[in-house]
C-alpha positions as a Markdown table, in Angstrom:
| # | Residue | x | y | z |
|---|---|---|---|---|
| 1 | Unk | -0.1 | -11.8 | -11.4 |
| 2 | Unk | -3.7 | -11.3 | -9.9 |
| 3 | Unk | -5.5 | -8.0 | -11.0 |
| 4 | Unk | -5.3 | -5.6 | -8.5 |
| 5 | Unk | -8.6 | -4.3 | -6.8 |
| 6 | Unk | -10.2 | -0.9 | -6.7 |
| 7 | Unk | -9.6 | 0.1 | -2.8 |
| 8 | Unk | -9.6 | 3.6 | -1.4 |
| 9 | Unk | -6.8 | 5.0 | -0.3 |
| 10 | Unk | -7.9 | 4.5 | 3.2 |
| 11 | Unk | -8.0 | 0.7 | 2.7 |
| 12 | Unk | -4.8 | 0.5 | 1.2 |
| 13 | Unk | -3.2 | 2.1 | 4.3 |
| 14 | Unk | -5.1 | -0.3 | 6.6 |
| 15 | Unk | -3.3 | -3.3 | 4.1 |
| 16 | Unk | 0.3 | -2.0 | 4.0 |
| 17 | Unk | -0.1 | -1.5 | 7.7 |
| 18 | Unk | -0.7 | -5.0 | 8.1 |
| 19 | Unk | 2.5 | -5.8 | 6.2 |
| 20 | Unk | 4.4 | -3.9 | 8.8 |
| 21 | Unk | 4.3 | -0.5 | 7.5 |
| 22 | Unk | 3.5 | 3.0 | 9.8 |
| 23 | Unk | 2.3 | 6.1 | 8.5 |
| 24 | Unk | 4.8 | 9.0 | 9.5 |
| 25 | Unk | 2.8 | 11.9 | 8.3 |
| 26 | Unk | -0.8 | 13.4 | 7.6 |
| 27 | Unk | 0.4 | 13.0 | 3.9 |
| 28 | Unk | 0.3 | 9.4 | 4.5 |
| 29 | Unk | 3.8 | 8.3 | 3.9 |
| 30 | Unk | 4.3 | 5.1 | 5.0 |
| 31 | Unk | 7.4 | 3.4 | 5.8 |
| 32 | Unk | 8.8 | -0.2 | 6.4 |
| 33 | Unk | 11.6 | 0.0 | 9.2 |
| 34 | Unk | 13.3 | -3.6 | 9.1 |
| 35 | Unk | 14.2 | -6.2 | 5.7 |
| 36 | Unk | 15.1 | -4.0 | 2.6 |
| 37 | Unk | 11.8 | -1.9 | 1.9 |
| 38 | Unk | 11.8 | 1.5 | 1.5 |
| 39 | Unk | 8.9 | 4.0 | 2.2 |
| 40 | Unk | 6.0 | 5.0 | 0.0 |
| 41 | Unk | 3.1 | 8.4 | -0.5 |
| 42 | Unk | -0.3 | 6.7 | -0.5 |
| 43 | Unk | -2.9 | 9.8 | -1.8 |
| 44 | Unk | -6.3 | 9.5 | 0.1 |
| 45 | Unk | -9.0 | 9.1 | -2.4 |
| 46 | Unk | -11.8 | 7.7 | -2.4 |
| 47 | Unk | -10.9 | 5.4 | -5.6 |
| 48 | Unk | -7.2 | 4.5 | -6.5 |
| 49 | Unk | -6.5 | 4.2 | -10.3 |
| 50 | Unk | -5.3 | 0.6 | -10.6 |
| 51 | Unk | -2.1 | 2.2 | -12.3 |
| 52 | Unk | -1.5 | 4.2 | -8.7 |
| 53 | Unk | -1.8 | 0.8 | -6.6 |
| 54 | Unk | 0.8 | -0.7 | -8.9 |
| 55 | Unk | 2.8 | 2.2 | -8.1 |
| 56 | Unk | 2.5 | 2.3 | -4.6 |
| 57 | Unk | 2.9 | -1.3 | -4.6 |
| 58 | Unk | 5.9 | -1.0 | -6.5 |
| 59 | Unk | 7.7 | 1.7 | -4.3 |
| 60 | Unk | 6.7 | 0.1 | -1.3 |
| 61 | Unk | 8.4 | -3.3 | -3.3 |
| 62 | Unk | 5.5 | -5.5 | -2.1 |
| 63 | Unk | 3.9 | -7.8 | -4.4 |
| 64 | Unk | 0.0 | -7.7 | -5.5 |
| 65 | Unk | -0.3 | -11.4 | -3.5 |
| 66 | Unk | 1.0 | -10.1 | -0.7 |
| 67 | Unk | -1.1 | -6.7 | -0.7 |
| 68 | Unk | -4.5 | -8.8 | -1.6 |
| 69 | Unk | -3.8 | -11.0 | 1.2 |
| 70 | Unk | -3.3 | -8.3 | 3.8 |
| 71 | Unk | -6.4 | -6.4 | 2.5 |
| 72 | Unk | -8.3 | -9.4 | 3.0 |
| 73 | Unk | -7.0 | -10.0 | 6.7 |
């Protein structure tokens, strides 16, 4: 598994938007509507704690390829 970068919360809302998922509320909550992934709270920081992206990552039950991928795109 890569490492996962530091990105604000900003940029990992651009990412998982790129993998399909829209943000629903000012909160940020970001859902998937199609395939079996559920939704996920993304907190806008300016830094997210690498432990928080796995998190996020995890809820949102996209992988740290796919999400480093989609933040490079």
């Amino acid at each position: 598994m890569p490492k996962l970068p530091v990105v604000s919360g900003i940029e990992a809302i651009r990412a998982l938007e790129r993998l399909g998922f829209n943000a629903v509320r000012n909160v940020v909550v970001m859902l998937f509507f199609g395939e079996a992934r559920a939704g996920c709270v993304v907190p806008n920081h300016e830094e997210l704690k690498t432990g928080t992206l796995a998190g996020i990552l995890k809820q949102a039950c996209v992988s740290p390829n796919e999400f480093i991928t989609a933040l490079r795109s």
